[in-house]
VOTOR-545536 format. One record per residue (C-alpha): x, y, z; residue in one letter; residue number from 1. Coordinates in nm, 4 decimals, decimal comma. Last residue first. Layout:
<kekol <X Y Z> "a" NUM>
...
end
This chain:
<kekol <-5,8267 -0,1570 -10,7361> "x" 302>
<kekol <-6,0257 -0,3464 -10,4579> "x" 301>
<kekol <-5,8795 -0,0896 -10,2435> "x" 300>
<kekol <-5,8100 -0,3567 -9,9257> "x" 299>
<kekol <-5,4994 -0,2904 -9,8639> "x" 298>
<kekol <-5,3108 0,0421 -9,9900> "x" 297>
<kekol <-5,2392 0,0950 -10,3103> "x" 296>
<kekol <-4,8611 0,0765 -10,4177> "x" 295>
<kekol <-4,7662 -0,1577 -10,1494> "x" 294>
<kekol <-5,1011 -0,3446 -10,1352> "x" 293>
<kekol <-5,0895 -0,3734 -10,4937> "x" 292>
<kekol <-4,7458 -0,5086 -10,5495> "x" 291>
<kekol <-4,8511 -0,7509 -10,2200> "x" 290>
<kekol <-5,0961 -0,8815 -10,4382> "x" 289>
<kekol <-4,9066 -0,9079 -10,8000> "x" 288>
<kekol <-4,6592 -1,0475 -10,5910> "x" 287>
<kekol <-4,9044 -1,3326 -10,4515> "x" 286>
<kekol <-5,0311 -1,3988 -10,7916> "x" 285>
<kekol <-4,6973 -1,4474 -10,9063> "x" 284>
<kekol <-4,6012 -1,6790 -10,5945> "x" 283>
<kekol <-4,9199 -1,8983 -10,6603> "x" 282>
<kekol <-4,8686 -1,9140 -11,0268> "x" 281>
<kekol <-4,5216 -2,0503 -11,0416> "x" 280>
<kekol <-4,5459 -2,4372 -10,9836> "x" 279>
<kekol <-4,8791 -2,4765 -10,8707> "x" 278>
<kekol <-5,0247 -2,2667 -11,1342> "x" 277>
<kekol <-4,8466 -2,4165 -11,3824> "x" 276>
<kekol <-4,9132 -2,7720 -11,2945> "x" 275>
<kekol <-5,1103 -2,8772 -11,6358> "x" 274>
<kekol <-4,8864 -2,6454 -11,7959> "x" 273>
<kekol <-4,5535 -2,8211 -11,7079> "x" 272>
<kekol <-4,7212 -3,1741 -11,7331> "x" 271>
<kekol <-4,8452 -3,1039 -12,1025> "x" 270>
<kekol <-4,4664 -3,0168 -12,1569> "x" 269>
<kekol <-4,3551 -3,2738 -11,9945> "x" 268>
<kekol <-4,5671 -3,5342 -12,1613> "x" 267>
<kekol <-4,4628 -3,3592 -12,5217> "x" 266>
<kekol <-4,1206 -3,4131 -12,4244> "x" 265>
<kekol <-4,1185 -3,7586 -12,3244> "x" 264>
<kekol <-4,2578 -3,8742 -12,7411> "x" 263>
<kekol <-4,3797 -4,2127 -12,6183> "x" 262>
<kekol <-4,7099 -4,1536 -12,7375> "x" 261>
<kekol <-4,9104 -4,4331 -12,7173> "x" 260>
<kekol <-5,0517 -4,3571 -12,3868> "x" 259>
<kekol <-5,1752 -3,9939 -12,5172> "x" 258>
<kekol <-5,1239 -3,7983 -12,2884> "x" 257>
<kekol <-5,4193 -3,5105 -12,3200> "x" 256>
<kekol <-5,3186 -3,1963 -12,4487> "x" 255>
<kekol <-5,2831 -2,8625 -12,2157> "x" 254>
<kekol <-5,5093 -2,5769 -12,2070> "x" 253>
<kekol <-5,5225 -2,3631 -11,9070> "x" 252>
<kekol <-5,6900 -2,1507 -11,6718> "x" 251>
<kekol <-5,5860 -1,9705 -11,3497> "x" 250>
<kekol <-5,2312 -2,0670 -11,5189> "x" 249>
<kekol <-5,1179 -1,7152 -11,4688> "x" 248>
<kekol <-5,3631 -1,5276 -11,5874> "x" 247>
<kekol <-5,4038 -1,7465 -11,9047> "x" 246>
<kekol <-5,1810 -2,0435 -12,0154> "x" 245>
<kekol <-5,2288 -2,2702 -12,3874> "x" 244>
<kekol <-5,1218 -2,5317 -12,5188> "x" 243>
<kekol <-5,1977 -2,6027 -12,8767> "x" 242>
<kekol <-4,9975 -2,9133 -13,0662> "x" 241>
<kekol <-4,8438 -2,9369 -13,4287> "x" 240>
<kekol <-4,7380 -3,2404 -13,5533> "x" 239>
<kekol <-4,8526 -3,2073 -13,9703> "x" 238>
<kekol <-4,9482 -2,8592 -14,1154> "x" 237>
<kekol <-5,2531 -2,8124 -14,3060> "x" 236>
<kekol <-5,4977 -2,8277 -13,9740> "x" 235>
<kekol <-5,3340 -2,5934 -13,7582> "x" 234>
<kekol <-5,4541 -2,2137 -13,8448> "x" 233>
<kekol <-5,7631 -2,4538 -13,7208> "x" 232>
<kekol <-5,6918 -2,4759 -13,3959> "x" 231>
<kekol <-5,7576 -2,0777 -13,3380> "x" 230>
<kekol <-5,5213 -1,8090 -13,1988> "x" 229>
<kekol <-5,6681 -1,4659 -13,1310> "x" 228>
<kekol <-5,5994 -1,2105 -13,3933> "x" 227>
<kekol <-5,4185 -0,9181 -13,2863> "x" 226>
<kekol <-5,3980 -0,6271 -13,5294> "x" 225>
<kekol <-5,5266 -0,3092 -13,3123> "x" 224>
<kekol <-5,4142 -0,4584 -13,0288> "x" 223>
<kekol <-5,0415 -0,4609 -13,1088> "x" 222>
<kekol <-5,0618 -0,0902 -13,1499> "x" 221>
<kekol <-5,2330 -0,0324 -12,8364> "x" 220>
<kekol <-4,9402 -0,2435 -12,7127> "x" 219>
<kekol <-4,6660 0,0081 -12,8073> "x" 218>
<kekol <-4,8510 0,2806 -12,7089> "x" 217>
<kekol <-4,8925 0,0963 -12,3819> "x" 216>
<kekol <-4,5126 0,0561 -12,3445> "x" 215>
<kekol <-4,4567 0,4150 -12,4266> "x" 214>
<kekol <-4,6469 0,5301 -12,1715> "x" 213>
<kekol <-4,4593 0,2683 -11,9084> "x" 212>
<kekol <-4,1703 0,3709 -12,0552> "x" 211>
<kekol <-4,1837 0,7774 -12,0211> "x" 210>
<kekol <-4,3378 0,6934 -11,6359> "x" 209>
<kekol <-4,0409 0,4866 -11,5020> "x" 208>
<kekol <-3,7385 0,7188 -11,6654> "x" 207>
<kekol <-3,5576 0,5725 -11,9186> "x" 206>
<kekol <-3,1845 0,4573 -11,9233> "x" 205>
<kekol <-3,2564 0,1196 -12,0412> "x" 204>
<kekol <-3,6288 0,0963 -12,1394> "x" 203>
<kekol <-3,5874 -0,1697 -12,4273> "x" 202>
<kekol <-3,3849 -0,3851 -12,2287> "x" 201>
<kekol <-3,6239 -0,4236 -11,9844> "x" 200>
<kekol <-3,7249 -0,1872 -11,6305> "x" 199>
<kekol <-4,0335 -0,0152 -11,7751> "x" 198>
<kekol <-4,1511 -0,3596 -11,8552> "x" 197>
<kekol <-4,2519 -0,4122 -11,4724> "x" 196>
<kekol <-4,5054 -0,1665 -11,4371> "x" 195>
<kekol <-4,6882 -0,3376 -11,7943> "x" 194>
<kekol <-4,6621 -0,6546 -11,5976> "x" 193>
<kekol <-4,8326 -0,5301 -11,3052> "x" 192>
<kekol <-5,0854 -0,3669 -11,5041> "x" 191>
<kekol <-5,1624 -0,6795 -11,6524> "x" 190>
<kekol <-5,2165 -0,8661 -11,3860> "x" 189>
<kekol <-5,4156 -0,6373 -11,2002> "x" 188>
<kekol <-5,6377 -0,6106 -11,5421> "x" 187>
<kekol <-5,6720 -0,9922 -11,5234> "x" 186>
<kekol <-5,7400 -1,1264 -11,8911> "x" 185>
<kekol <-5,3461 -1,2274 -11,9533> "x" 184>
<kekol <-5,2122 -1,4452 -12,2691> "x" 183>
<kekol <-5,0036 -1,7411 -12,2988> "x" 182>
<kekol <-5,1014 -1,9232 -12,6421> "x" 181>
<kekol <-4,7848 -2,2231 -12,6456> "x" 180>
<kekol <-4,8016 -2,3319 -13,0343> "x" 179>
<kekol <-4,6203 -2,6935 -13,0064> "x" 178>
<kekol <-4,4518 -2,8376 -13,3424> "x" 177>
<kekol <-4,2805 -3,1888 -13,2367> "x" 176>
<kekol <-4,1553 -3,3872 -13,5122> "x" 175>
<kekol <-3,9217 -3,2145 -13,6526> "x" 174>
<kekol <-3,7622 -3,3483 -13,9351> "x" 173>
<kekol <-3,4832 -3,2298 -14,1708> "x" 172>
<kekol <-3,4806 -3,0125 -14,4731> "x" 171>
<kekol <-3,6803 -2,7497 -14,2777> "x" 170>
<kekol <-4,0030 -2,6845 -14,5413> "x" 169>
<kekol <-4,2349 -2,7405 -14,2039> "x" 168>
<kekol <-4,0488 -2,5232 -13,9712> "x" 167>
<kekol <-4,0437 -2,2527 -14,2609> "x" 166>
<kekol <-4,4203 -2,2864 -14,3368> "x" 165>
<kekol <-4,5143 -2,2828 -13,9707> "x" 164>
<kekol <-4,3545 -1,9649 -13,8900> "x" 163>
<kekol <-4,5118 -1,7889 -14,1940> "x" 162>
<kekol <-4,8514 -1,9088 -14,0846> "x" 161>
<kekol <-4,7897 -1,7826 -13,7241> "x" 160>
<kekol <-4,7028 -1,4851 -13,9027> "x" 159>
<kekol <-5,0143 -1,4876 -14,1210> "x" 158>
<kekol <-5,2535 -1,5651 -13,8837> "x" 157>
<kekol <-5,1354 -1,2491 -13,6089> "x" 156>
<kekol <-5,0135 -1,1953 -13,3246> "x" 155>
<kekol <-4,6531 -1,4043 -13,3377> "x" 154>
<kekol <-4,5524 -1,2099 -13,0136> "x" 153>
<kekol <-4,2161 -1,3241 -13,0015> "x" 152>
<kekol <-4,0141 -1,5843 -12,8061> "x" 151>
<kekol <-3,9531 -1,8480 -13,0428> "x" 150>
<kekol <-3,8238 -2,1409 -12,8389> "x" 149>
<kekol <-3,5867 -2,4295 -12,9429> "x" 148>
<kekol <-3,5633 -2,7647 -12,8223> "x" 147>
<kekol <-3,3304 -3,0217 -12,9776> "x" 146>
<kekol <-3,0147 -2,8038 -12,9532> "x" 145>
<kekol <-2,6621 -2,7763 -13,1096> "x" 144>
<kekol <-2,7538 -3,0764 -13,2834> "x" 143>
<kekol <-2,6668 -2,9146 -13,6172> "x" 142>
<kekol <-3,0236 -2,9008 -13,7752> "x" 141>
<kekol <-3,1271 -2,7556 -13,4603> "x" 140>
<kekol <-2,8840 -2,5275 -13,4479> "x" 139>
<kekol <-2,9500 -2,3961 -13,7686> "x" 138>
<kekol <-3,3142 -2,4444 -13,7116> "x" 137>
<kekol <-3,3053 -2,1856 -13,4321> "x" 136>
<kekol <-3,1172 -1,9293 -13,6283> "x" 135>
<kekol <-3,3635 -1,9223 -13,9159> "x" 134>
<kekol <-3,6743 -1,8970 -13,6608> "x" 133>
<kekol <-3,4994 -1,6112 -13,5577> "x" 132>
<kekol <-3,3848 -1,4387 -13,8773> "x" 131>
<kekol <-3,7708 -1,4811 -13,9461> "x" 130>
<kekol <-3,8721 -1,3183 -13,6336> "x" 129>
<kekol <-3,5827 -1,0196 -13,7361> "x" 128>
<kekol <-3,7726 -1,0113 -14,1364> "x" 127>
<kekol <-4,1164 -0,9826 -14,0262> "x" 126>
<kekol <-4,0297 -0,7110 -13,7441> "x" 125>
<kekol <-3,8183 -0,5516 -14,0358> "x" 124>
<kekol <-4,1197 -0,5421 -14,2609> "x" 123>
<kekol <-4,3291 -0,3771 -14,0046> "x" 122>
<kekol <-4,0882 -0,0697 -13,9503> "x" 121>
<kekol <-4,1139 -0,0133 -14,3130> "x" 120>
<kekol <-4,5019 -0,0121 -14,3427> "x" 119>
<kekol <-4,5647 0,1894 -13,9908> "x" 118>
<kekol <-4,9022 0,1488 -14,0349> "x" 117>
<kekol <-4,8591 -0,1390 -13,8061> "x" 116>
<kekol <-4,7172 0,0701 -13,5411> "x" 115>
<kekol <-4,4702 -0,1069 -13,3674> "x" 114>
<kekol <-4,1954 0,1196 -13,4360> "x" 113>
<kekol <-4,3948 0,3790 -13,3298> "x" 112>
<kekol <-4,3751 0,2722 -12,9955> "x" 111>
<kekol <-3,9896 0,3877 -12,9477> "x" 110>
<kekol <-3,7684 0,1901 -13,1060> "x" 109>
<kekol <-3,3849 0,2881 -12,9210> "x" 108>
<kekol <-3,1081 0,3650 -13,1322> "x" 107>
<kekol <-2,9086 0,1711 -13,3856> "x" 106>
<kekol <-3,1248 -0,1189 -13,4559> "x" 105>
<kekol <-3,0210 -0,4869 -13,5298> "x" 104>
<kekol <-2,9035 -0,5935 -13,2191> "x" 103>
<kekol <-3,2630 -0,4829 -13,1059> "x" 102>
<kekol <-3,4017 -0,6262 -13,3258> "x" 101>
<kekol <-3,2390 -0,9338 -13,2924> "x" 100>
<kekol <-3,2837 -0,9744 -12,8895> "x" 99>
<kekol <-3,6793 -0,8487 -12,9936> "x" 98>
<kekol <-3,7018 -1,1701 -13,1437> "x" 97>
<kekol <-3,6223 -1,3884 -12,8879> "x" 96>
<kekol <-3,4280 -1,7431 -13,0118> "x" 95>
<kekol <-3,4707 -1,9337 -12,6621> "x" 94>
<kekol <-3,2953 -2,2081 -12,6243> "x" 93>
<kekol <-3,3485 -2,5890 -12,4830> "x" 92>
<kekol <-3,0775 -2,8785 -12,4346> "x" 91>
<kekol <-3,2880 -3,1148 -12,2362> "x" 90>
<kekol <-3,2041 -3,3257 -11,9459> "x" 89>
<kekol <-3,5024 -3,2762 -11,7524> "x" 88>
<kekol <-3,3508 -2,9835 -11,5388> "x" 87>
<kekol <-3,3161 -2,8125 -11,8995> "x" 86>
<kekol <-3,6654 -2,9110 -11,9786> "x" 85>
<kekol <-3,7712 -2,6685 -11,6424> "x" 84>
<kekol <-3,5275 -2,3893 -11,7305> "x" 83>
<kekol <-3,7192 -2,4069 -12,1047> "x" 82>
<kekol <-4,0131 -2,4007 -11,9212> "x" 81>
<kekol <-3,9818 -2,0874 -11,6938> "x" 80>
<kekol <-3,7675 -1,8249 -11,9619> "x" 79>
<kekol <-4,0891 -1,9340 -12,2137> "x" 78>
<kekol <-4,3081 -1,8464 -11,8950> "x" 77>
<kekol <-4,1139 -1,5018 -11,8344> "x" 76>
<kekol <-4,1159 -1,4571 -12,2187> "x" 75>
<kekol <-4,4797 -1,5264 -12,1859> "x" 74>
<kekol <-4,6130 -1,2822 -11,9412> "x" 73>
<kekol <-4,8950 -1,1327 -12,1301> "x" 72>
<kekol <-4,7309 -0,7837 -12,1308> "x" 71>
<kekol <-4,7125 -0,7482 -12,4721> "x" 70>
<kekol <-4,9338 -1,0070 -12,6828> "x" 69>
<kekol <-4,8703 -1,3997 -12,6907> "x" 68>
<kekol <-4,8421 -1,6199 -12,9316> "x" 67>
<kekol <-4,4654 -1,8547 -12,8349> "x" 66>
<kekol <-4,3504 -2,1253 -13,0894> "x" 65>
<kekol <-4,2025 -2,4425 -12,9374> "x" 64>
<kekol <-3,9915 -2,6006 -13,1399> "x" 63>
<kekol <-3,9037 -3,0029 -13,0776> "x" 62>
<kekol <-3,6357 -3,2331 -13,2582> "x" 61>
<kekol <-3,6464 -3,5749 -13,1044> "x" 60>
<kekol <-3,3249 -3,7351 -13,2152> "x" 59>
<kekol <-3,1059 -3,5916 -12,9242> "x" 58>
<kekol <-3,3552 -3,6670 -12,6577> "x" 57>
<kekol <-3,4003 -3,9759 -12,7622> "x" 56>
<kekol <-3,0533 -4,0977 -12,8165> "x" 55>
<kekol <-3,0098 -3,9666 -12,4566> "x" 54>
<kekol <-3,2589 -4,1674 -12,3323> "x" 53>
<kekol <-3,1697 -4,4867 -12,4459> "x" 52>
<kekol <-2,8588 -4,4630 -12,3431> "x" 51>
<kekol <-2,9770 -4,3393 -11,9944> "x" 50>
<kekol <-3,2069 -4,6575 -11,9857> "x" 49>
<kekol <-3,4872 -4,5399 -11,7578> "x" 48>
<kekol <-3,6651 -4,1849 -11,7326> "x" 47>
<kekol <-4,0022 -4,1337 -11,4539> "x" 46>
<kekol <-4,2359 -3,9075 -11,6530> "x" 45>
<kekol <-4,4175 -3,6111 -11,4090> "x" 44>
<kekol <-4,7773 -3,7337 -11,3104> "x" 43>
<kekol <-4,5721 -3,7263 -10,9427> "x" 42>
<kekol <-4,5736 -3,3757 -11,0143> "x" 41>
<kekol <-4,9311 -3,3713 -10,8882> "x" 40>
<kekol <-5,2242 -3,2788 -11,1135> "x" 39>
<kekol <-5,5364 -3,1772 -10,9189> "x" 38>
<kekol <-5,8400 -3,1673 -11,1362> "x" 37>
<kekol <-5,9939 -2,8141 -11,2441> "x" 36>
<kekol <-6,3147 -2,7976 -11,3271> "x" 35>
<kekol <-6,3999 -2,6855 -11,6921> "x" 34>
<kekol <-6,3325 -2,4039 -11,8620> "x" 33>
<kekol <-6,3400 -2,3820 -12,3012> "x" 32>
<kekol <-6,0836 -2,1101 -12,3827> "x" 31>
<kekol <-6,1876 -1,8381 -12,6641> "x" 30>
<kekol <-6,1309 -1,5681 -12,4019> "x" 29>
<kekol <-6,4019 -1,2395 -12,4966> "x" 28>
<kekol <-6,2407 -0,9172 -12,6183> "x" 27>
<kekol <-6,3094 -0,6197 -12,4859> "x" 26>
<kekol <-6,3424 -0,3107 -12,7864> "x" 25>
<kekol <-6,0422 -0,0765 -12,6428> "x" 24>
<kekol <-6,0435 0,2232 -12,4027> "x" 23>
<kekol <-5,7001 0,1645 -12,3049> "x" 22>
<kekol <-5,7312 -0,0037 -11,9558> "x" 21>
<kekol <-6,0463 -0,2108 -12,1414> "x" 20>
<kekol <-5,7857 -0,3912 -12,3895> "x" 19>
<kekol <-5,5743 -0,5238 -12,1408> "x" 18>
<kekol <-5,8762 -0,7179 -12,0288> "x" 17>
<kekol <-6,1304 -0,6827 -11,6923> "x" 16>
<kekol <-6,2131 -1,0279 -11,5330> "x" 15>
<kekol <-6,0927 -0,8699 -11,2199> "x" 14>
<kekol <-5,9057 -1,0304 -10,9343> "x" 13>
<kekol <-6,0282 -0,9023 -10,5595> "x" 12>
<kekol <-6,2752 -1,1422 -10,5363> "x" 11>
<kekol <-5,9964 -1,4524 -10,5659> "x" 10>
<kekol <-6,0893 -1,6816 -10,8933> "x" 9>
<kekol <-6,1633 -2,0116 -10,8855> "x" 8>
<kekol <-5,9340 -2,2242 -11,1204> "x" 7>
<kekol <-6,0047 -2,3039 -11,5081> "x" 6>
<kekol <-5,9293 -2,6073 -11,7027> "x" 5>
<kekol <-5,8917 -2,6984 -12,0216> "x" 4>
<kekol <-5,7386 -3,0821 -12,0944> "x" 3>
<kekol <-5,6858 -3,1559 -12,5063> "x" 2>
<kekol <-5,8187 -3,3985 -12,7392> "x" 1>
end
């Protein structure tokens, strides 16, 4: 059973997807909304027994594996949570895919390189997520960490498939699995992430406009293959969870706690996206507001 809930909107947010600022088919959200409840972080687990604890922590393997298309926001979530199980006591990493590649590549990857006709180009993307995923259950495995992130876009069934597989054939247990969905319906939202990509790794050295037209090549491209996540891609593998944050946690899915669970980092993680919006969404939606107002003008609408 899982929680989905959905926040008012502000009139000057727009229901407008990604997909409409480049002429694209608009997609429709697959999330169920209900009314919101208020979830304080005094829902947060209380810890007791450090012993105890720490034998937990360090037997409960957990990876997290990140869906979400460019500009949705999720490496900055991703960045967010594994900070926040850090502060809980947690050793957490991020293995980010486009770190590899671009370790891997000797100049800079322009959009094309995202092209999925591109059939070259495409089999190194499968090959650096896999070198990822590889890298995180080595440490893992070696107690290096017992949370691990896979910060790439995993757009499509049969990456997410892939993923699965290799978690699942791991020669040692992990019995957490969570698929975090973040994704972005808000064309201000959007935009303002787009304006803020031109200044990443991938953009070093390049003017503002060059990057932000590349970025949305790169995108389109994404687009054209994207399959929106479904529970089902779920049902043949064993301890894997859906959460899910849109537009900023405006609406989210998080599972239930279960009070026979005793697993503390699935209740923090259900807390973290239950409270999103409290925790960081305010202040992003406020600098997506006064981003506006600075390059707009108030009261545009736009």
């Amino acid at each position: 059973m899982t929680i989905s809930c959905e926040l008012p909107m502000s009139k000057n947010q727009s229901s407008v997807t990604l997909n409409s600022i480049f002429s694209k088919t608009e997609t429709t959200s697959t999330l169920s909304h209900t009314p919101v409840e208020s979830h304080g972080l005094n829902s947060m687990p209380s810890f007791s027994g450090l012993t105890d604890l720490i034998q937990r922590k360090i037997q409960s393997k957990t990876v997290v594996l990140l869906v979400g298309l460019p500009g949705s926001g999720k490496s900055t979530v991703c960045n967010q949570l594994a900070e926040f199980l850090n502060s809980q006591g947690y050793s957490s990493l991020i293995y980010n895919a486009g770190n590899i590649r671009r370790a891997m590549s000797s100049g800079f990857s322009d959009s094309e390189f995202f092209n999925p006709d591109n059939v070259d180009a495409t089999k190194k993307r499968e090959l650096y997520a896999t070198m990822c995923m590889d890298n995180m259950l080595d440490d893992l495995r070696e107690n290096r960490v017992n949370v691990g992130f896979l910060d790439a876009t995993n757009s499509t069934k049969a990456r997410r498939r892939s993923m699965l597989e290799l978690i699942q054939n791991a020669d040692f247990e992990i019995p957490n699995i969570f698929v975090l969905d973040i994704s972005c319906n808000d064309a201000r939202l959007s935009n303002y992430n787009i304006t803020s990509k031109a200044f990443n790794q991938d953009y070093r050295g390049k003017d503002i406009a060059t990057s932000i037209s590349d970025f949305k090549r790169r995108s389109e491209h994404y687009y054209r293959v994207f399959e929106p996540l479904l529970p089902q891609e779920f049902c043949e593998f064993k301890n894997v969870k859906q959460l899910s944050i849109c537009d900023g946690g405006k609406t989210f899915v998080a599972p239930c706690e279960d009070s026979a669970d005793k697993d503390d980092v699935s209740k923090l993680l259900a807390a973290f996206v239950t409270n999103y919006y409290k925790l960081y969404g305010e202040r992003y939606h406020a600098a997506v507001e006064e981003f506006y107002n600075f390059a707009f003008g108030a009261g545009t609408g736009l």
